[in-house]
C-alpha positions as MATLAB code, in Angstrom:
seq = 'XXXXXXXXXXXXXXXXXXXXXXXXXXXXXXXXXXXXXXXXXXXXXXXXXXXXXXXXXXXXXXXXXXXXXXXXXXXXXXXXXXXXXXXXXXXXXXXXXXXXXXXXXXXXXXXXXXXXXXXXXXXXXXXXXXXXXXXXXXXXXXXXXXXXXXXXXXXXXXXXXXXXXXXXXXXXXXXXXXXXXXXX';
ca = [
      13.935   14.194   -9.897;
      12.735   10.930  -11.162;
      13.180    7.976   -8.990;
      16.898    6.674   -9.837;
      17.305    3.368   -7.539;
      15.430    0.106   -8.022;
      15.582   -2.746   -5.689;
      17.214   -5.761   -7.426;
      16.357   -8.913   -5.106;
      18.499  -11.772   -5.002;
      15.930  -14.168   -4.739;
      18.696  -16.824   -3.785;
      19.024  -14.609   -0.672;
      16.419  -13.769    2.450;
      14.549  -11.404    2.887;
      17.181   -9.974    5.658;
      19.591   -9.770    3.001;
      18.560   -8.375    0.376;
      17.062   -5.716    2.479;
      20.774   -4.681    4.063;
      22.327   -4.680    0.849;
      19.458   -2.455   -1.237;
      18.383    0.114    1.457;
      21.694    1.875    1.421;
      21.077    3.311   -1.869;
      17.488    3.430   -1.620;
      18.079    5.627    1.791;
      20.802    7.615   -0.507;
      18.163    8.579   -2.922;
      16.146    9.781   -0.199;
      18.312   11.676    1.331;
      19.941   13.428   -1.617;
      16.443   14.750   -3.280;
      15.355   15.903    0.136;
      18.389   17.989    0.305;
      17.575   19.164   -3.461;
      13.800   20.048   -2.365;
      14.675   21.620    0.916;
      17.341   24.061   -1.185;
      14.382   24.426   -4.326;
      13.428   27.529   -3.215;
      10.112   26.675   -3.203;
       9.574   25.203   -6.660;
       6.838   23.608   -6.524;
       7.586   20.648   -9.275;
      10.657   19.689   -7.073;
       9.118   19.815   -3.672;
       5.900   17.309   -5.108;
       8.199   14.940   -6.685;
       9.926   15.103   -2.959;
       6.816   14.196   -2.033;
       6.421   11.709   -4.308;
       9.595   10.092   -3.388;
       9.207   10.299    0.430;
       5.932    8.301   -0.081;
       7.791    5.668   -2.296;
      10.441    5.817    0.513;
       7.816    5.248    3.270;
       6.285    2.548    1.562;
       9.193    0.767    1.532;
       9.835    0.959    5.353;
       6.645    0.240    6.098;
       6.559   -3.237    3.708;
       9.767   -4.285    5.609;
       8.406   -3.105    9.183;
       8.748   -7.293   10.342;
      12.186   -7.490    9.754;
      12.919   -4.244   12.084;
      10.069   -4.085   14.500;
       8.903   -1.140   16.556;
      12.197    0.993   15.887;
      11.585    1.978   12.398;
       8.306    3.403   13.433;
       9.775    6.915   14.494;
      12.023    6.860   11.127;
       8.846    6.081    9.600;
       6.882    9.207   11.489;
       9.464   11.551   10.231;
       8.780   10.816    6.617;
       5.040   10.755    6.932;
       5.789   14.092    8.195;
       6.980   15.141    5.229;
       4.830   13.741    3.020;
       2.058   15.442    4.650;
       3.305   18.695    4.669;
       4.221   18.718    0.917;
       0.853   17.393    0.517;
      -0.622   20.274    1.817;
       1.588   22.859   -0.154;
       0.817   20.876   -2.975;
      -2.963   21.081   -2.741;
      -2.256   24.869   -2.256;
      -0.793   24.798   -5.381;
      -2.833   23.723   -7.446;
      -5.650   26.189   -5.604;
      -3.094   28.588   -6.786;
      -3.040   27.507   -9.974;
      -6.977   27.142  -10.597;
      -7.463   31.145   -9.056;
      -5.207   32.485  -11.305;
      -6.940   30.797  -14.193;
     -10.370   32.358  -13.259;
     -11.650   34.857  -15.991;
     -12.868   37.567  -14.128;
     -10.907   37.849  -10.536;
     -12.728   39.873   -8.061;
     -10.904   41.330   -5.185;
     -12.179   38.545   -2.858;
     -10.548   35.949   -5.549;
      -7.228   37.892   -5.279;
      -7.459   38.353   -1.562;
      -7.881   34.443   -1.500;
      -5.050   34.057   -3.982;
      -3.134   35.704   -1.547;
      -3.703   33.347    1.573;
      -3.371   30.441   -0.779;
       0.270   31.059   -1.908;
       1.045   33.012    1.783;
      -0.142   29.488    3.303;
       2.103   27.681    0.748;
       4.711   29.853    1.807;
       4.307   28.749    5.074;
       4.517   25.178    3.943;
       7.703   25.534    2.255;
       9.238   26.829    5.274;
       7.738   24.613    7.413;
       9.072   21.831    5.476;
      12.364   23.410    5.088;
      13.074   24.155    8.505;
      11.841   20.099    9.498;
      14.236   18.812    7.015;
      17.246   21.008    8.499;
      16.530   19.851   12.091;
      15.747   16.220   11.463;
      17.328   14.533    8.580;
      20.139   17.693    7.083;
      21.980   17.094   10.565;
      25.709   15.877   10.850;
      25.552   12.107   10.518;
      22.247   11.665    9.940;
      22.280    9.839    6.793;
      24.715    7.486    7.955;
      22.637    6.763   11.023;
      19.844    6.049    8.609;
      22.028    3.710    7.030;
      23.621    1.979    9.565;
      20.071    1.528   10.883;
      18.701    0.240    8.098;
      22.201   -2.014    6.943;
      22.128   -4.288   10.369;
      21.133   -7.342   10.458;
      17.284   -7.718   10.585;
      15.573  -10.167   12.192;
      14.197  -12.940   10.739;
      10.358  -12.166   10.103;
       8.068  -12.590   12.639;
       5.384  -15.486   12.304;
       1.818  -15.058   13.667;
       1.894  -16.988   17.123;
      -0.140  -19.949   16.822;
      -3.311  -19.979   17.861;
      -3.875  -21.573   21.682;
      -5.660  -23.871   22.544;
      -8.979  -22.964   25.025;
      -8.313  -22.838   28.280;
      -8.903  -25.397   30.533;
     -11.334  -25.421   32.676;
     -10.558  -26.729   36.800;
     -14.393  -26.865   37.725;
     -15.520  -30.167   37.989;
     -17.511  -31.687   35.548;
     -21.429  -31.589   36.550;
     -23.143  -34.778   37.337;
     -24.605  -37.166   34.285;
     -28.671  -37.247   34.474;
     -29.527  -40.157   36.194;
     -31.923  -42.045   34.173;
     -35.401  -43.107   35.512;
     -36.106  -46.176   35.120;
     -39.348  -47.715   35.342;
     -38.355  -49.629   38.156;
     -37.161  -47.028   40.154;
     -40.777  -45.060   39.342;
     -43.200  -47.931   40.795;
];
């Protein structure tokens, strides 16, 4: 499951560009070791380098968040999502891992063996079941992709800054000088 698509940019081409013509595959990737995690079984090397992935994937729609705007902030959601749930089965795997390397297990260490990999379990499912309903749908990986292949916007600049305000009060009177005639 190592990552199989790089992003070649044309650097003769914007931003805009490059980004419609590389996501496609990039999205691909996505989608087609998601479907390979979700169907693992629950093997734990192929759901973290899912996880891996996702976060690779995420990182990438959030670095070209400008050229999409607030839109690709649900898509976004939805693979955080993931991330974080294989995250969690993750940690509870290596818990796992570390309790069945202890010397001596008492029954308390087997009874929290047992909620460790029943909570991982859990995970799996959980991540299984979100991957089904959002992104394993009819369509939905050409949605992604149509999404992702229009034509961006160009990026957004940071609006200038303004200038103050001003002010319609009326300027307060100059200090009338005393003179030393007008003090005699």
């Amino acid at each position: 499951m190592k990552k199989k698509t790089s992003m070649e940019w044309d650097a003769m081409a914007g931003a805009g560009e490059n980004v419609r013509r590389q996501m496609p595959g990039v999205t691909a990737e996505f989608f087609e070791l998601g479907r390979e995690a979700a169907a693992s079984g629950g093997d734990p090397a192929r759901l973290h380098a899912f996880r891996l992935a996702a976060k690779r994937f995420r990182y990438t729609l959030e670095l070209f968040r400008p050229l999409y705007g607030p839109g690709l902030d649900e898509r976004i959601e939805a693979v955080r999502k993931i991330q974080s749930m294989l995250g969690d089965r993750q940690d509870f795997a290596v818990l796992s891992a570390r309790l069945r390397n202890t010397l001596m297990p008492s029954e308390a260490l087997l009874e929290a063996l047992r909620t460790c990999d029943e909570k991982g379990r859990g995970l799996e499912d959980r991540f299984a079941s979100f991957w089904r309903d959002e992104f394993n749908l009819p369509g939905a990986e050409s949605r992604w992709v149509r999404y992702l292949m229009r034509r961006p916007a160009a990026p957004r600049r940071a609006a200038a800054v303004a200038a103050p305000p001003k002010t319609t009060a009326e300027p307060a009177p100059a200090r009338v000088r005393k003179t030393a005639r007008a003090r005699r």
